[in-house]
N, C-alpha and C positions, 0 to 999 in steps of 0.2 A: 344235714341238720334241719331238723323241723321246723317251721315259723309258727310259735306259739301266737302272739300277736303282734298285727301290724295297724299303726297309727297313721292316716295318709290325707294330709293336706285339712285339718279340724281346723274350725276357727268357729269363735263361740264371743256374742257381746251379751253384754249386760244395760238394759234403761235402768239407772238407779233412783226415776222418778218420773211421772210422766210427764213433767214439762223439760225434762234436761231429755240429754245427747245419750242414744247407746255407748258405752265405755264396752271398746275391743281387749278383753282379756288373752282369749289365744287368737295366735296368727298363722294359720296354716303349719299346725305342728305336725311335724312326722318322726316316726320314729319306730323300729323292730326292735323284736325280741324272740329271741331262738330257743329252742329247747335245751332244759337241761341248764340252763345260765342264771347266775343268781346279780340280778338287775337293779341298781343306785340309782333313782329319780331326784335330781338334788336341782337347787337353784335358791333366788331369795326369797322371801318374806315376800309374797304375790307374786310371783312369777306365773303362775297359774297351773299349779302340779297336782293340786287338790280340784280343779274345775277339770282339767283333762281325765282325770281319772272317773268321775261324776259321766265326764261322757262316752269315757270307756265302758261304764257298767249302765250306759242309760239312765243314769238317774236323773241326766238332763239332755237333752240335745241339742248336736251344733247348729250351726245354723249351714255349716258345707264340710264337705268332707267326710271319710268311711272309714269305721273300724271294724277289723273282723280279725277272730281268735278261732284256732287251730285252720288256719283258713278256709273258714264258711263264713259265713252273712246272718247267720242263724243264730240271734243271743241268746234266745231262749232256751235250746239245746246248749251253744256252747255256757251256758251259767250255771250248769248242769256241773260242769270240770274246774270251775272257778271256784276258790275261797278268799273269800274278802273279810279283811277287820276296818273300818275304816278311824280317823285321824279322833272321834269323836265319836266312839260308840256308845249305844244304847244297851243299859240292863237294867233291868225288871229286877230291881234290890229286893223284894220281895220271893223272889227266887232262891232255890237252893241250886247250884250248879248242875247238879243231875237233873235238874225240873228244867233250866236252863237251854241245858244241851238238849234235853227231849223235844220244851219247844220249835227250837229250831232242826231240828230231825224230821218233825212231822210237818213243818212249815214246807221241805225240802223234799215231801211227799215219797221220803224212802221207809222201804220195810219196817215195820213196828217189830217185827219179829229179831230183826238182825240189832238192834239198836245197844243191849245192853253191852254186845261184844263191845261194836266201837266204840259205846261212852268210857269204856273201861281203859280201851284203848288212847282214848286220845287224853284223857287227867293223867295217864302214867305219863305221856310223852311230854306233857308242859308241869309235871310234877305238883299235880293239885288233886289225887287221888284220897290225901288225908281230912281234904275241905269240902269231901263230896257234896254233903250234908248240911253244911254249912250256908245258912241266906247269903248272898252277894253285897246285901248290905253290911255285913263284917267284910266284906274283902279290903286287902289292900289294893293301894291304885296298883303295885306291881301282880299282884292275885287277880286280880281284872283285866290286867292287858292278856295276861294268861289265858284266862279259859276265854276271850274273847279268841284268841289262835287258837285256840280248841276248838270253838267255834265253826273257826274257817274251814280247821282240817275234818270236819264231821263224814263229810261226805268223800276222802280221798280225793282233795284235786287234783287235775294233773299242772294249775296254775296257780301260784296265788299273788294275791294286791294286797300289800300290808302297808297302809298311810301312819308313817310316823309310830312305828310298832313300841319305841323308847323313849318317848315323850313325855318330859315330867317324873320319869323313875328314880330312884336312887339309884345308890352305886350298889346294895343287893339284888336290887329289880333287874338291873340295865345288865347286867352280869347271867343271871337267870336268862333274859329277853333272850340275850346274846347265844348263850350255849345252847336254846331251842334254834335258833335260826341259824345255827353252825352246823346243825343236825339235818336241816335241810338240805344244807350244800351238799354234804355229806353224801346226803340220798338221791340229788342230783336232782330235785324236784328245783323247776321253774320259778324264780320270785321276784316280782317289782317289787321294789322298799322304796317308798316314798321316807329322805331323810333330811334333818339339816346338819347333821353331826356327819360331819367328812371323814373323824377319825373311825367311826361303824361303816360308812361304805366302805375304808381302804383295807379294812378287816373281813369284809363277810363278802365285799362285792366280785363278780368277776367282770362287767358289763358299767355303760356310765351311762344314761341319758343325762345332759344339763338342758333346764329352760332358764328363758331370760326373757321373762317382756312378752311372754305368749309367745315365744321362736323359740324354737329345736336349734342348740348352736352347736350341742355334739351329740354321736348314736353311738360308742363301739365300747372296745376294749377301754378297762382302766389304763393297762398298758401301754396302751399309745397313747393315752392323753397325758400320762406322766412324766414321758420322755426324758429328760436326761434329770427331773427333779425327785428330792431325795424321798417327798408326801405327796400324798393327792392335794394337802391344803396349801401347798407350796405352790403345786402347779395351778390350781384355780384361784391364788392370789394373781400372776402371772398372766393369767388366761382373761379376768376380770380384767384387771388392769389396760389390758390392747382393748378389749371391750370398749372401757369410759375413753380412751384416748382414741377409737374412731367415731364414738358419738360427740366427744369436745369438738375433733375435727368436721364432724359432717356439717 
C-alpha cells in the first residue's frame, strides 16, 4: 500500500503579540496516511488540526519538521494531485458556478480545451448541474459546500483535504455532504476529513488521526481504537478520560 502522506515530527508556534511569549500550538506531530483510505482528523476545539493542515499545504510553515505527499519533497508538483476545500472558503458571490469552476480551472493552469467535459462532470457528481447558472450569491450554505468539493475535485486528485466539509449544514445539506463523500469511498479515492462530529467519521471513516494539545495521540485503524466499545464516541470519551486523569496525575 502506497504512502500517500506522511507528517513527521511538525511543530509550529505562534507570537500573539510582540511583547508576549510564542504560544507552541503543535508538538511534533506525526502521522501517515495510505492510499485508498478514507482519513478522520478529529480532536478539540484547538487542538491544532486546522494549523497542521495550513502546514501540510504550505500555507504556513513550521518551524521543524517534514511533510511529503506521494513521497517526494516536491509540493509543487505533488499539489498538482491534491484537492483541497478548506474549514472557511472563499467565493466570488458574484460568480455563477460555471464562471466559478472556470476560475479555478485556469488558476490550476489545465487545458481550456478539456474544461467544459470536467465542469459538466464534477456539478453532476455533487448534484448542482441545475444551479449552473445561477450567481453563488443565491447559494445555499449547503450549495456552497458543494461546488466548493467541486472545486477540489476539478483536476481529478489522487488526494484530497476536506476541513470540516459539514459544518453548519442542516439535515438536507449534511445528508447531501454525506452521500458525496460515500462516493469517494466507494471509489477508493484518498480522503483527510477534518471533523468534530465523531458520529460522520464512524460512518465514512476507515483510518482515525486524533490531536490533542498539538500531539498526535493516535494514527491507525478506527477498528482498534474502538476495541471492545460499542461507538467511536464511547471509545474517545474513554480515551479522553485516561487523558485528563494522567495530566491530573502529572
Amino acid at each position: 500500500m502506497s504512502v500517500i502522506c506522511k507528517v513527521t515530527n511538525v511543530s509550529k508556534s505562534f507570537q500573539p503579540d510582540f511583547y508576549k511569549k510564542s504560544v507552541q500550538v503543535l508538538k511534533s506531530v506525526n502521522f501517515q496516511i495510505n492510499e485508498g483510505r478514507f482519513v478522520g482528523f478529529i480532536g478539540p476545539n484547538g487542538a491544532g488540526k486546522t494549523t497542521t493542515i495550513k502546514c501540510m499545504m504550505q500555507f504556513i510553515f513550521p518551524d521543524q519538521g517534514d511533510v511529503t505527499f506521494f513521497e517526494q519533497h516536491d509540493l509543487i508538483e505533488a499539489k498538482k494531485r491534491i484537492g483541497f476545500l478548506p474549514e472557511r472558503p472563499y467565493f466570488q458571490e458574484f460568480l455563477s458556478a460555471t464562471e466559478f469552476l472556470k476560475l479555478h480551472w485556469n488558476l490550476s493552469g489545465l487545458k481550456k480545451a478539456d474544461f467544459q467535459k470536467r465542469c459538466d462532470e464534477v456539478l453532476e457528481q455533487v448534484k448542482l448541474s441545475h444551479a449552473r447558472h445561477k450567481k453563488l450569491r443565491d447559494y445555499s450554505k449547503g450549495m456552497l459546500q458543494r461546488i466548493g468539493i467541486a472545486q477540489a475535485l476539478l483536476a481529478k486528485p489522487d488526494f484530497l483535504i476536506l476541513d470540516e466539509p459539514m459544518s453548519g449544514l442542516d439535515p438536507d445539506g449534511r445528508i447531501l455532504i454525506k452521500d458525496i463523500l460515500k462516493s469517494f469511498k466507494e471509489k477508493k479515492i484518498t480522503v483527510l476529513m477534518s471533523s468534530h462530529l465523531l458520529e460522520d467519521v464512524e460512518e465514512l471513516c476507515d483510518d482515525l488521526i486524533i490531536l490533542h494539545k498539538g500531539e498526535t495521540l493516535f494514527n491507525g485503524p478506527i477498528f482498534d481504537f474502538k476495541h471492545n466499545f460499542s461507538s467511536l464516541e464511547e471509545a474517545y470519551k474513554a480515551f479522553k478520560g485516561k487523558i485528563e486523569e494522567v495530566n491530573y496525575n502529572a
